[in-house]
MDTraj code that builds the backbone (N, CA, C; nanometers):
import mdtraj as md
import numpy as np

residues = "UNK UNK UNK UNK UNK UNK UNK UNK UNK UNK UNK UNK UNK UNK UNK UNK UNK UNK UNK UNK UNK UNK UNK UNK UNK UNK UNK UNK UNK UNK UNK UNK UNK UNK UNK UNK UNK UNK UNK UNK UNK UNK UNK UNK UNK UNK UNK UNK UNK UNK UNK UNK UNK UNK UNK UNK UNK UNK UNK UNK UNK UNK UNK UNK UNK UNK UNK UNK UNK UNK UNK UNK UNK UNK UNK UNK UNK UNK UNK UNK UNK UNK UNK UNK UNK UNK UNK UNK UNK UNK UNK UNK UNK UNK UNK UNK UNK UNK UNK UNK UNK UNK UNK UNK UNK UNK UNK UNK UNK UNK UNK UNK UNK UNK UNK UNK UNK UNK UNK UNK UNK UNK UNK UNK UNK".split()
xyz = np.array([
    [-1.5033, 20.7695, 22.3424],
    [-1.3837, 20.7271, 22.2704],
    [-1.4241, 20.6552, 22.1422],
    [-1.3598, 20.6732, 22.0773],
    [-1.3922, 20.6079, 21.9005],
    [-1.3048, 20.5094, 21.8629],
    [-1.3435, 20.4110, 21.8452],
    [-1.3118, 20.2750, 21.8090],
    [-1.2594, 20.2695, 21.6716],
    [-1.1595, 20.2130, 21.6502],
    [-1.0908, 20.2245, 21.5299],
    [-1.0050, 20.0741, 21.5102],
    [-1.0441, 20.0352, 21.3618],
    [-1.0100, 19.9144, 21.3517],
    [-0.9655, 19.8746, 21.1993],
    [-0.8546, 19.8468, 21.1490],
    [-0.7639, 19.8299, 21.0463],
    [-0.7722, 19.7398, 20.9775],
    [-0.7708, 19.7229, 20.8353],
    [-0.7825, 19.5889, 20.7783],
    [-0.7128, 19.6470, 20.6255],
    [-0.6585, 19.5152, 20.5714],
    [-0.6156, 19.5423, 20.4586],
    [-0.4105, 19.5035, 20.4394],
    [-0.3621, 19.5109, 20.5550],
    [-0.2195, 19.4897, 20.5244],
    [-0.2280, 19.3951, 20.4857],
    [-0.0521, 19.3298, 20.4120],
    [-0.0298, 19.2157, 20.3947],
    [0.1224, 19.2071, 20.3228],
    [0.1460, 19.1546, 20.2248],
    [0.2779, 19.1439, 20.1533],
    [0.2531, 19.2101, 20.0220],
    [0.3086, 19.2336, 19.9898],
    [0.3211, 19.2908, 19.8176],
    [0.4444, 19.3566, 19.7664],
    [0.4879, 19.3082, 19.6312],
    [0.5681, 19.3171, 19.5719],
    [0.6021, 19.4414, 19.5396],
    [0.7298, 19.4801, 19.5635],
    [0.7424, 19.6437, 19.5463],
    [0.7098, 19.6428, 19.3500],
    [0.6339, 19.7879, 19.3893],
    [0.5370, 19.8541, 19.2563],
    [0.4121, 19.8085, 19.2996],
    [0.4008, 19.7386, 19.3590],
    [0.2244, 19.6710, 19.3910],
    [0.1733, 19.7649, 19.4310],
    [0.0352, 19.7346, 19.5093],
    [-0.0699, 19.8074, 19.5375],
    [-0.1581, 19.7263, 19.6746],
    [-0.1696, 19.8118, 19.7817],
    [-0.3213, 19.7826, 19.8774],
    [-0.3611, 19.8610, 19.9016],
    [-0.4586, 19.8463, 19.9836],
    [-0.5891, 19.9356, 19.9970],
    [-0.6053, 19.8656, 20.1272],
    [-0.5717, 20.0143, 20.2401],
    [-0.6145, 20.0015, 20.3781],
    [-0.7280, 20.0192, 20.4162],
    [-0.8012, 20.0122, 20.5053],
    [-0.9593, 20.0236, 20.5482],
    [-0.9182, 20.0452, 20.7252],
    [-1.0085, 20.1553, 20.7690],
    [-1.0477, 20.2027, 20.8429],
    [-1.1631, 20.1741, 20.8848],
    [-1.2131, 20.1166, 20.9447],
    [-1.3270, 20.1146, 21.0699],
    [-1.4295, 20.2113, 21.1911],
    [-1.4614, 20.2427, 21.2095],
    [-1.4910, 20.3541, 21.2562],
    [-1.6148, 20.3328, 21.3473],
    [-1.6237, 20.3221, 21.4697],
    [-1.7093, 20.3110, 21.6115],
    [-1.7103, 20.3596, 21.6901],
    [-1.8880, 20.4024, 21.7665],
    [-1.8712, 20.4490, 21.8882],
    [-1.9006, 20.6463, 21.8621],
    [-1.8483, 20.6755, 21.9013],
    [-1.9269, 20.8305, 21.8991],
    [-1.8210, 20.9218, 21.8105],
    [-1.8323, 20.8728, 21.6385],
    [-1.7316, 20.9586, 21.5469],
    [-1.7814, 21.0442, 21.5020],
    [-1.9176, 21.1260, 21.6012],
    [-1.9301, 21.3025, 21.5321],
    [-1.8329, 21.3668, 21.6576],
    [-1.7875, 21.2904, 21.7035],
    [-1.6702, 21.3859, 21.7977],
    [-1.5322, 21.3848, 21.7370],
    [-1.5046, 21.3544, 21.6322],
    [-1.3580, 21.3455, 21.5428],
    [-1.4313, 21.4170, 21.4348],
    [-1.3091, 21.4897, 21.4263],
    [-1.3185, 21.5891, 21.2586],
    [-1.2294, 21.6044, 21.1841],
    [-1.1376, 21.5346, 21.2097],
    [-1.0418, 21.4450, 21.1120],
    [-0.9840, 21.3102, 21.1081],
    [-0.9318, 21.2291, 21.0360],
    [-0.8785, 21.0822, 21.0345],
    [-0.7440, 21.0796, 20.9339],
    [-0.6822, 21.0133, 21.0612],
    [-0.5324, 21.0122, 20.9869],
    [-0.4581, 20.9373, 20.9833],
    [-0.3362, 20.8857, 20.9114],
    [-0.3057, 20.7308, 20.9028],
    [-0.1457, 20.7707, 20.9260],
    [-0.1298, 20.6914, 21.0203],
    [0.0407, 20.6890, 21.0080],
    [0.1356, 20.6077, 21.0357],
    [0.2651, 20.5586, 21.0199],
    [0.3437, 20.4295, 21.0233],
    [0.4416, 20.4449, 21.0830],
    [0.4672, 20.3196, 21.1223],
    [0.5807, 20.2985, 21.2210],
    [0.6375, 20.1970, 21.1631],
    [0.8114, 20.1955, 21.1059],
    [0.8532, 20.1164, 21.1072],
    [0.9442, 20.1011, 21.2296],
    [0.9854, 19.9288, 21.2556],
    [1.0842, 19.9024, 21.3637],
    [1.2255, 19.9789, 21.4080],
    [1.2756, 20.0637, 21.4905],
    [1.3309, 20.1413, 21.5092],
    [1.3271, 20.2857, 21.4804],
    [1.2085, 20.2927, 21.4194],
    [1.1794, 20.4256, 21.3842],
    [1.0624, 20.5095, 21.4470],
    [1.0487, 20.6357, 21.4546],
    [0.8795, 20.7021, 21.5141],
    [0.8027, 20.7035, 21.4165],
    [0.7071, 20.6598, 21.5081],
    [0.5854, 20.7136, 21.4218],
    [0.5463, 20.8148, 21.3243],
    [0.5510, 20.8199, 21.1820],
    [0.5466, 20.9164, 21.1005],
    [0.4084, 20.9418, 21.0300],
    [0.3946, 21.0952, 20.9932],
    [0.2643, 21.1007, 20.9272],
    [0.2815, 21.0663, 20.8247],
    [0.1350, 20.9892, 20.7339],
    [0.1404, 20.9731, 20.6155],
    [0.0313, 21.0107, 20.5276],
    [-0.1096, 21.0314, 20.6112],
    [-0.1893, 21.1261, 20.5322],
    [-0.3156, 21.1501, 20.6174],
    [-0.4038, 21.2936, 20.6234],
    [-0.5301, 21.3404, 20.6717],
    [-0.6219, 21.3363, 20.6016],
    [-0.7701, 21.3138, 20.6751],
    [-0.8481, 21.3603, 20.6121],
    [-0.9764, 21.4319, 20.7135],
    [-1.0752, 21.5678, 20.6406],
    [-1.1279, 21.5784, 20.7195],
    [-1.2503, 21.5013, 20.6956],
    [-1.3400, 21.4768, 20.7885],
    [-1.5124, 21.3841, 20.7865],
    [-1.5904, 21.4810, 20.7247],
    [-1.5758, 21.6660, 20.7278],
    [-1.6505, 21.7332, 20.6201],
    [-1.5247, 21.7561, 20.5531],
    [-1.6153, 21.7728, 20.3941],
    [-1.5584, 21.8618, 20.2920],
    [-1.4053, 21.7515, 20.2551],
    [-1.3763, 21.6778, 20.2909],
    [-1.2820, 21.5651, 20.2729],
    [-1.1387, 21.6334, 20.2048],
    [-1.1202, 21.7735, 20.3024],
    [-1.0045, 21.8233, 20.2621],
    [-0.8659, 21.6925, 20.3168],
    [-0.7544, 21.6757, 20.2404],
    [-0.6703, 21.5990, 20.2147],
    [-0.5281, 21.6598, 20.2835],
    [-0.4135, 21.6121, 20.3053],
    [-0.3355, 21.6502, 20.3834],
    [-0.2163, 21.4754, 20.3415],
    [-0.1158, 21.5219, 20.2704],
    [0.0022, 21.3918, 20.2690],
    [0.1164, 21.4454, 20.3240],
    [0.2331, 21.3716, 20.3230],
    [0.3480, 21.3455, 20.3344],
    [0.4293, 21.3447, 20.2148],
    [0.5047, 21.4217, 20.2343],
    [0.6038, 21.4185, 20.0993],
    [0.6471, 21.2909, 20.0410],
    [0.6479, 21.1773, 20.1263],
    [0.7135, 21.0845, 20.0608],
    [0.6098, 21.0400, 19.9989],
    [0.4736, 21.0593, 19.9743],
    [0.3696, 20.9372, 19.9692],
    [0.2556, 21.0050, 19.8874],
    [0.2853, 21.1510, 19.8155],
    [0.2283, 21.2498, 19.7420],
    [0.2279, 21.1494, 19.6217],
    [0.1121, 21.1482, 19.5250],
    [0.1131, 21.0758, 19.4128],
    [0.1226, 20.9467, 19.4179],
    [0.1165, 20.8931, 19.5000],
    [0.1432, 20.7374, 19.5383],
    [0.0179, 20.7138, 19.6285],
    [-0.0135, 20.7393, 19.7110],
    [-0.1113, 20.7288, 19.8211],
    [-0.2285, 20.8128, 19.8383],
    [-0.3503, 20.7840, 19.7897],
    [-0.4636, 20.8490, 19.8218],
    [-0.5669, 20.8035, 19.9867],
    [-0.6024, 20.8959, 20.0536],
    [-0.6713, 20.8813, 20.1622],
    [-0.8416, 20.9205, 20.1061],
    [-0.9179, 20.8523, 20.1359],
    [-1.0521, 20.8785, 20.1033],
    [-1.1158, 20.8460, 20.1937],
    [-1.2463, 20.8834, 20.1984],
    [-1.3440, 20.8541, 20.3399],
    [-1.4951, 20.8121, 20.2549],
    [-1.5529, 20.6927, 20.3120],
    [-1.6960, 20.6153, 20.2797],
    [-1.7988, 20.7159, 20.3025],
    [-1.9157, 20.7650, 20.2482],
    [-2.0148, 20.8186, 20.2411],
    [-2.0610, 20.8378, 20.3602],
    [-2.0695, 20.7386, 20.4444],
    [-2.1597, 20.7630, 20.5942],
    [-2.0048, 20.7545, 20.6465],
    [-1.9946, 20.8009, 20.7765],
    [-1.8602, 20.9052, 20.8498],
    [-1.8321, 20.7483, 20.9256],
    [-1.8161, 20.6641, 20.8425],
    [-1.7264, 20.5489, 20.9315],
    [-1.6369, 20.4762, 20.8836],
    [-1.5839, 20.5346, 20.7376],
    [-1.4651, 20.4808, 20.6874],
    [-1.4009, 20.5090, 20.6473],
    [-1.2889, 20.4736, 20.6624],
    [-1.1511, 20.5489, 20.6266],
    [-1.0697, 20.4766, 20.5325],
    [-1.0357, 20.5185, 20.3787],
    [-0.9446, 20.4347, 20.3243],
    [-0.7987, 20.4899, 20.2831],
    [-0.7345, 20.4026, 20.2891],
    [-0.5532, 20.4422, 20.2319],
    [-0.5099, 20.2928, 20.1353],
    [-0.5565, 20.4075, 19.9723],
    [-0.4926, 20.3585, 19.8621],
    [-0.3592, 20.3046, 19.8201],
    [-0.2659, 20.2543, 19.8835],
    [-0.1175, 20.2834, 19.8529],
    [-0.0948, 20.1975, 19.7215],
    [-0.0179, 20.3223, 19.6241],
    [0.0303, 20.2205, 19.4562],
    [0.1630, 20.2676, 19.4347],
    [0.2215, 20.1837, 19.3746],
    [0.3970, 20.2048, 19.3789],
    [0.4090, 20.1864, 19.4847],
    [0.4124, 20.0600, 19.5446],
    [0.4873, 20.0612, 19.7272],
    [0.6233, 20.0423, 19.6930],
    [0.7149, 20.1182, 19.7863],
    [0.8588, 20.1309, 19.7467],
    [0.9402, 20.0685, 19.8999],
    [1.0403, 20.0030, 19.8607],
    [1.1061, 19.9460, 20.0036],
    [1.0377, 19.9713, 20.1187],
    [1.0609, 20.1318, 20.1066],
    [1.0843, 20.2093, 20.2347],
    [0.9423, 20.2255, 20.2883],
    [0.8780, 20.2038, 20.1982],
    [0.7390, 20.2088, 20.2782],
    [0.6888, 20.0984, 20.4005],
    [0.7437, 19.9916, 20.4133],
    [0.6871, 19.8695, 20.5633],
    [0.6509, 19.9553, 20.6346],
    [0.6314, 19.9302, 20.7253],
    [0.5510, 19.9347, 20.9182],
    [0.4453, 19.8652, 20.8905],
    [0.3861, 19.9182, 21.0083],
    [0.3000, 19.8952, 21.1110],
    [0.1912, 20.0166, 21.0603],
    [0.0784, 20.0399, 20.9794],
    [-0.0186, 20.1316, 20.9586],
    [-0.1051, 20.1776, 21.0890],
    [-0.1715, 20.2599, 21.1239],
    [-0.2439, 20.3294, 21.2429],
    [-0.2885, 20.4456, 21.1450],
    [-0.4708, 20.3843, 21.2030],
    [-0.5828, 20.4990, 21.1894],
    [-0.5819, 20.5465, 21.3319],
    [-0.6115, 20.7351, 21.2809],
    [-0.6162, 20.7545, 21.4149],
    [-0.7405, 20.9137, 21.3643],
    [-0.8241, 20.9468, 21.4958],
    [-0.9285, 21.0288, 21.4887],
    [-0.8522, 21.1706, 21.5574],
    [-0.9049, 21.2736, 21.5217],
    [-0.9249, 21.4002, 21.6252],
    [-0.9718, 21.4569, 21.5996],
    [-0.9905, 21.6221, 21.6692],
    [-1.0327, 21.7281, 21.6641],
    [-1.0101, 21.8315, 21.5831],
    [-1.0630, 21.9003, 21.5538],
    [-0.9754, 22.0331, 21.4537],
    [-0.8049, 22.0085, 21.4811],
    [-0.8087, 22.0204, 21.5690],
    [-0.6283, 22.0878, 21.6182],
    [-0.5904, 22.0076, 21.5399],
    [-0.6233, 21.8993, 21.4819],
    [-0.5227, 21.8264, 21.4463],
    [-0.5214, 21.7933, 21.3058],
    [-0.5896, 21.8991, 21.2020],
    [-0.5865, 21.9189, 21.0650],
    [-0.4719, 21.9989, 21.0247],
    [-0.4130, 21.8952, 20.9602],
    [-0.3431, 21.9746, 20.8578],
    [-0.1703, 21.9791, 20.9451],
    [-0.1552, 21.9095, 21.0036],
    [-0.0284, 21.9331, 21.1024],
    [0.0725, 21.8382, 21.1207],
    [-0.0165, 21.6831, 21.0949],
    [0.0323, 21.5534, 21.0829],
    [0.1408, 21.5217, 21.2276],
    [0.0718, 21.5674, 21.3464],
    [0.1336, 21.5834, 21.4354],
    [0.0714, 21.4348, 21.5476],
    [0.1430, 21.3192, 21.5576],
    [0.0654, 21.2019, 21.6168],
    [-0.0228, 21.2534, 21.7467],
    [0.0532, 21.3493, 21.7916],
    [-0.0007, 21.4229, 21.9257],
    [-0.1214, 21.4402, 21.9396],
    [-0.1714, 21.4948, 21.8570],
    [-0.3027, 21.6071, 21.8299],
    [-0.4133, 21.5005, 21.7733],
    [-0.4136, 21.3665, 21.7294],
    [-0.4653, 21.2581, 21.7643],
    [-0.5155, 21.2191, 21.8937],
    [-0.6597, 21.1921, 21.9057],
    [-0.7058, 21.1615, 22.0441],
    [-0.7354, 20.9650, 22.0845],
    [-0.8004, 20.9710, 21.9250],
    [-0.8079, 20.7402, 21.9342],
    [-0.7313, 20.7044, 21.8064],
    [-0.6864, 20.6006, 21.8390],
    [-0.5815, 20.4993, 21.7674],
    [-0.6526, 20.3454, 21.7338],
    [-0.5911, 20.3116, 21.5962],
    [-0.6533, 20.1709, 21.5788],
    [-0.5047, 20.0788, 21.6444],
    [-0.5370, 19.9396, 21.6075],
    [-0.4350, 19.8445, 21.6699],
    [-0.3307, 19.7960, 21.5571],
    [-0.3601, 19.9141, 21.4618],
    [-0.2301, 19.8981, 21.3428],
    [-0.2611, 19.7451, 21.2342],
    [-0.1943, 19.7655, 21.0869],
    [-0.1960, 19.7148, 21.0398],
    [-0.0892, 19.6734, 20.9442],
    [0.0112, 19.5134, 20.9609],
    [0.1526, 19.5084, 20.8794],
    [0.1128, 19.5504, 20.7527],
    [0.2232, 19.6360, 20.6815],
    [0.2398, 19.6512, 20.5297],
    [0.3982, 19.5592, 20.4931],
    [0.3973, 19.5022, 20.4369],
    [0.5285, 19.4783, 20.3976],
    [0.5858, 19.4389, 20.2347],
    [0.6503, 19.4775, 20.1882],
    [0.6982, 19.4946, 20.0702],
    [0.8099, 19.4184, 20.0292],
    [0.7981, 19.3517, 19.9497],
    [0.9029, 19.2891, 19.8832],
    [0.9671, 19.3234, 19.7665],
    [1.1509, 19.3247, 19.7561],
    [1.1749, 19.3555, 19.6493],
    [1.2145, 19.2717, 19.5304],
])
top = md.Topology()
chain = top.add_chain()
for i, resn in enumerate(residues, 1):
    res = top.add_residue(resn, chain, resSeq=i)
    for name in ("N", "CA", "C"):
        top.add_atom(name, md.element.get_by_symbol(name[0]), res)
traj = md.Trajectory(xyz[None], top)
């Protein structure tokens, strides 16, 4: 199982900018993609962007195209999510999460096998 661990939320002023961080432990040549997705309160869990560990093919969400870049650290243990222009609607709860092929390109929480313990975003207007 692959250990996954979040850093980076906090408050920021809508138009602002953070930069999430991903963590990455434990046996991550068994994940071949990393993907980030949010939960706000009363709502499901939604995708917000992929990436694969080769070839760092990319994968967003319509709402978060041009606003949000996902990138991955040189050695296969980090995961980042750029977010600029944060807009209301963007809050939750952030989650890195690992899998297998199946789960490129689909943004399906399912097809995710490990989960981090989430990280607040919250936005002010």
């Amino acid at each position: 199982q692959v250990q996954l661990v979040e850093s980076g939320g906090g408050l920021v002023q809508a138009g602002g900018s953070l930069r999430l961080s991903c963590a990455a432990s434990g046996p991550t040549f068994s994940s071949y993609v990393m993907g980030w997705f949010r939960q706000a309160p009363g709502k499901e869990r939604e995708f917000v962007a992929s990436i694969t560990w080769s070839g760092g093919s990319t994968t967003y969400a319509d709402s978060v195209k041009g606003r949000f870049t996902i990138s991955r650290g040189n050695a296969k243990n980090t995961v980042y999510l750029q977010m600029n222009n944060l807009k209301p609607e963007d809050p939750a709860v952030y989650y890195c999460a690992a899998g297998p092929p199946r789960a490129v390109g689909v943004g399906l929480s399912a097809r995710y096998d490990d989960w981090g313990q989430g990280t607040q975003v919250t936005v002010s207007s």
